[in-house]
C-alpha positions, -999 to +999 in steps of 0.1 A: +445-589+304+422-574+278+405-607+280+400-613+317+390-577+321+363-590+297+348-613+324+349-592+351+328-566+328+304-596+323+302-606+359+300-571+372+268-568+347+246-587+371+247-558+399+230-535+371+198-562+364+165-554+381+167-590+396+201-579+414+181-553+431+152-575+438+178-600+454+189-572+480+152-567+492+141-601+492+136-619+527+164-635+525+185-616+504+215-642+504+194-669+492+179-647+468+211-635+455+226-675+450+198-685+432+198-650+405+237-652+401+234-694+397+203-688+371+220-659+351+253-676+346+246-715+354+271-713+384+277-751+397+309-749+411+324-785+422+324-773+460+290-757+458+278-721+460+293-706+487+270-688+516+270-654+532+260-623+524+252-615+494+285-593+483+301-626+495+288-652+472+288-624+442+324-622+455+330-662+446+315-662+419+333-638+400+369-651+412+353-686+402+344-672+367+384-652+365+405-686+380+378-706+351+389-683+325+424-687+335+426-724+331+409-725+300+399-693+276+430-670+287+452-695+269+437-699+238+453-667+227+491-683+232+480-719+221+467-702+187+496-679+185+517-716+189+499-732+165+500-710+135+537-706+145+536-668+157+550-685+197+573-711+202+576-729+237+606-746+247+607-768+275+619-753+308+619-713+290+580-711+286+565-697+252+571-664+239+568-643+198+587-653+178+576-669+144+588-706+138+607-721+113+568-732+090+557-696+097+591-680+081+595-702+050+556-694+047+562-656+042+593-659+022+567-680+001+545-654-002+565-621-004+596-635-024+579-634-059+611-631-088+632-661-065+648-632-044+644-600-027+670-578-014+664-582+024+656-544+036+625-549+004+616-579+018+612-564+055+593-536+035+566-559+023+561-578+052+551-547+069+528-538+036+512-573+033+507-583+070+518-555+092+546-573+105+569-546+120+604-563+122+629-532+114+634-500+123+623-485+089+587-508+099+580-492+133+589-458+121+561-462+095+536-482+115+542-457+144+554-421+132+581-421+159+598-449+173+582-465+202+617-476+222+650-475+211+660-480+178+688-505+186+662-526+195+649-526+159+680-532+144+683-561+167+649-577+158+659-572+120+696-589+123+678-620+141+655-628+117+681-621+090+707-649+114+670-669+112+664-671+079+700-674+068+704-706+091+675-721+076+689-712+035+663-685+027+692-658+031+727-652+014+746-624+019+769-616-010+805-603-012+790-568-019+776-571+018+737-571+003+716-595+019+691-617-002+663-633+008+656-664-015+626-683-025+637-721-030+601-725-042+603-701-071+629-700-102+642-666-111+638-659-143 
Protein backbone atom coordinates (compact mmCIF):
# COMPACT_ATOMS: atom_id res chain seq x y z
CA UNK A 1 0.00 0.00 0.00
CA UNK A 2 3.11 2.04 0.85
CA UNK A 3 3.47 2.38 -2.83
CA UNK A 4 0.03 3.44 -3.98
CA UNK A 5 -0.14 5.79 -1.08
CA UNK A 6 2.89 7.19 -2.96
CA UNK A 7 0.68 8.26 -5.98
CA UNK A 8 -1.90 9.59 -4.25
CA UNK A 9 0.82 11.95 -2.42
CA UNK A 10 2.03 12.82 -5.98
CA UNK A 11 -1.42 13.48 -7.44
CA UNK A 12 -2.66 15.34 -4.36
CA UNK A 13 0.60 17.72 -4.96
CA UNK A 14 -1.08 19.46 -7.84
CA UNK A 15 -3.86 21.16 -5.40
CA UNK A 16 -0.73 22.87 -3.60
CA UNK A 17 0.81 24.59 -7.12
CA UNK A 18 0.05 28.22 -7.80
CA UNK A 19 -1.37 27.08 -11.25
CA UNK A 20 -4.06 24.89 -9.16
CA UNK A 21 -5.16 27.99 -7.69
CA UNK A 22 -5.05 30.01 -10.86
CA UNK A 23 -7.29 27.11 -12.42
CA UNK A 24 -10.07 27.80 -9.68
CA UNK A 25 -10.28 31.59 -10.71
CA UNK A 26 -9.94 31.27 -14.29
CA UNK A 27 -13.13 31.90 -16.50
CA UNK A 28 -13.65 28.70 -16.97
CA UNK A 29 -12.19 27.05 -14.21
CA UNK A 30 -13.01 23.37 -15.55
CA UNK A 31 -11.19 23.93 -18.69
CA UNK A 32 -8.52 25.53 -16.90
CA UNK A 33 -8.21 22.85 -14.51
CA UNK A 34 -8.04 19.91 -17.55
CA UNK A 35 -5.49 21.56 -19.34
CA UNK A 36 -3.05 22.20 -15.70
CA UNK A 37 -3.64 18.58 -14.50
CA UNK A 38 -3.09 17.08 -18.44
CA UNK A 39 0.20 19.49 -18.65
CA UNK A 40 1.62 18.62 -15.18
CA UNK A 41 1.23 14.90 -15.53
CA UNK A 42 0.68 14.20 -19.43
CA UNK A 43 -2.81 12.80 -18.66
CA UNK A 44 -4.18 11.15 -22.19
CA UNK A 45 -6.46 8.67 -20.93
CA UNK A 46 -7.82 6.30 -23.88
CA UNK A 47 -11.51 7.65 -23.23
CA UNK A 48 -10.40 11.21 -22.95
CA UNK A 49 -10.32 13.72 -20.06
CA UNK A 50 -13.32 13.62 -18.41
CA UNK A 51 -15.62 17.02 -17.89
CA UNK A 52 -17.16 18.69 -14.97
CA UNK A 53 -16.14 20.59 -12.41
CA UNK A 54 -13.07 20.94 -11.55
CA UNK A 55 -12.96 18.55 -8.21
CA UNK A 56 -14.47 16.12 -10.82
CA UNK A 57 -11.83 15.76 -13.40
CA UNK A 58 -8.98 16.03 -10.54
CA UNK A 59 -11.28 13.24 -9.16
CA UNK A 60 -10.50 10.99 -12.50
CA UNK A 61 -7.48 11.71 -12.81
CA UNK A 62 -6.18 10.55 -9.71
CA UNK A 63 -8.22 7.12 -9.75
CA UNK A 64 -6.82 6.93 -13.39
CA UNK A 65 -3.17 7.44 -12.12
CA UNK A 66 -4.13 4.55 -8.74
CA UNK A 67 -6.13 1.73 -11.27
CA UNK A 68 -2.52 2.70 -13.77
CA UNK A 69 -0.36 1.91 -10.96
CA UNK A 70 -2.32 -1.09 -10.14
CA UNK A 71 -1.94 -2.74 -13.45
CA UNK A 72 1.56 -2.05 -13.78
CA UNK A 73 4.07 -0.53 -10.98
CA UNK A 74 2.19 -2.12 -7.81
CA UNK A 75 3.30 -5.52 -9.18
CA UNK A 76 6.72 -5.08 -9.70
CA UNK A 77 7.28 -5.54 -6.07
CA UNK A 78 5.80 -9.38 -6.23
CA UNK A 79 7.28 -10.06 -9.84
CA UNK A 80 10.85 -9.11 -8.30
CA UNK A 81 10.19 -10.81 -5.18
CA UNK A 82 9.38 -14.04 -7.86
CA UNK A 83 12.17 -13.60 -9.69
CA UNK A 84 14.97 -13.59 -7.28
CA UNK A 85 13.07 -16.47 -5.69
CA UNK A 86 11.79 -14.70 -2.33
CA UNK A 87 7.64 -15.65 -3.87
CA UNK A 88 6.61 -18.54 -5.48
CA UNK A 89 3.13 -18.61 -7.41
CA UNK A 90 1.41 -21.68 -8.00
CA UNK A 91 -1.31 -21.97 -10.36
CA UNK A 92 -4.81 -21.60 -8.94
CA UNK A 93 -3.12 -20.57 -5.03
CA UNK A 94 -1.68 -17.12 -6.21
CA UNK A 95 1.93 -16.10 -5.05
CA UNK A 96 3.03 -15.65 -1.65
CA UNK A 97 6.96 -15.57 0.64
CA UNK A 98 8.41 -18.14 0.64
CA UNK A 99 12.00 -18.59 -0.79
CA UNK A 100 12.27 -21.26 -3.76
CA UNK A 101 14.23 -24.08 -4.16
CA UNK A 102 17.49 -21.62 -6.34
CA UNK A 103 17.04 -19.10 -3.50
CA UNK A 104 17.66 -21.87 -0.63
CA UNK A 105 20.61 -23.81 -2.13
CA UNK A 106 21.91 -20.07 -2.76
CA UNK A 107 22.25 -19.31 1.04
CA UNK A 108 23.30 -22.74 2.12
CA UNK A 109 26.03 -21.69 -0.53
CA UNK A 110 26.93 -18.79 1.12
CA UNK A 111 26.50 -19.40 4.97
CA UNK A 112 27.66 -23.19 4.93
CA UNK A 113 31.42 -22.52 4.85
CA UNK A 114 33.33 -25.89 6.65
CA UNK A 115 30.63 -28.41 4.32
CA UNK A 116 28.13 -28.19 7.37
CA UNK A 117 26.61 -26.20 10.01
CA UNK A 118 24.56 -27.33 12.85
CA UNK A 119 21.13 -26.06 11.78
CA UNK A 120 20.11 -23.61 14.82
CA UNK A 121 23.98 -21.85 13.67
CA UNK A 122 22.98 -21.87 10.38
CA UNK A 123 19.51 -19.97 11.17
CA UNK A 124 21.85 -17.70 13.38
CA UNK A 125 23.81 -16.45 10.38
CA UNK A 126 21.19 -16.03 8.05
CA UNK A 127 19.72 -13.51 10.38
CA UNK A 128 23.52 -11.90 10.81
CA UNK A 129 24.29 -11.92 6.97
CA UNK A 130 20.92 -10.95 5.48
CA UNK A 131 18.42 -10.35 8.22
CA UNK A 132 16.47 -13.18 7.40
CA UNK A 133 14.32 -13.84 10.58
CA UNK A 134 13.21 -17.61 10.24
CA UNK A 135 13.31 -18.87 14.12
CA UNK A 136 12.26 -17.87 17.21
CA UNK A 137 15.77 -17.08 18.54
CA UNK A 138 15.80 -14.52 14.98
CA UNK A 139 12.73 -12.53 15.86
CA UNK A 140 13.58 -12.26 19.44
CA UNK A 141 16.87 -10.60 18.38
CA UNK A 142 15.65 -8.61 15.34
CA UNK A 143 12.66 -7.49 17.53
CA UNK A 144 13.43 -7.53 21.50
CA UNK A 145 10.10 -9.28 22.18
CA UNK A 146 8.30 -11.49 19.97
CA UNK A 147 5.99 -9.98 17.65
CA UNK A 148 3.18 -13.01 17.64
CA UNK A 149 3.33 -16.24 19.02
CA UNK A 150 6.21 -18.11 19.33
CA UNK A 151 4.73 -21.28 17.94
CA UNK A 152 4.54 -19.62 14.96
CA UNK A 153 8.41 -19.30 14.88
CA UNK A 154 9.02 -22.66 15.61
CA UNK A 155 6.78 -23.46 12.82
CA UNK A 156 8.54 -21.25 10.18
CA UNK A 157 11.95 -22.92 11.40
CA UNK A 158 10.69 -26.73 11.18
CA UNK A 159 9.50 -25.90 7.45
CA UNK A 160 12.46 -24.79 6.15
CA UNK A 161 14.36 -27.47 8.05
CA UNK A 162 11.35 -30.22 6.07
CA UNK A 163 12.54 -27.76 2.92
CA UNK A 164 15.94 -28.07 2.96
CA UNK A 165 16.03 -31.65 4.11
CA UNK A 166 13.69 -32.76 0.97
CA UNK A 167 16.04 -31.03 -1.28
CA UNK A 168 19.49 -32.97 0.57
CA UNK A 169 20.97 -29.85 2.17
CA UNK A 170 19.72 -31.26 5.69
CA UNK A 171 20.41 -34.62 7.71
CA UNK A 172 19.45 -35.14 10.96
CA UNK A 173 21.55 -37.57 12.84
CA UNK A 174 20.77 -40.33 15.43
CA UNK A 175 21.81 -37.79 18.19
CA UNK A 176 18.64 -35.77 16.89
CA UNK A 177 21.12 -32.61 15.70
CA UNK A 178 20.24 -31.29 12.52
CA UNK A 179 22.88 -30.41 9.86
CA UNK A 180 22.70 -28.29 7.19
CA UNK A 181 25.19 -29.44 4.42
CA UNK A 182 26.98 -27.73 1.60
CA UNK A 183 27.23 -30.28 -1.42
CA UNK A 184 29.38 -27.47 -2.94
CA UNK A 185 32.02 -27.44 -0.31
CA UNK A 186 34.29 -30.48 0.99
CA UNK A 187 34.84 -30.58 4.81
CA UNK A 188 37.97 -30.74 5.62
Amino acid sequence: MLSTRAVRAYIEAAKEDDRWNEALNARAPADAAREYLTERYEWDPADGVPSGDPETIFEALREYAENRHQQHVGKVHMEWARQIGLAVSRRGAGTWYSPDDSLLKALVMCVVDEGREEYHRFLSKLYDRFRLVIGANEAERAFGTLPTDQNAFMQNAQRLEQRLRTLGLLRRLSDDCAYVENPFRSSK
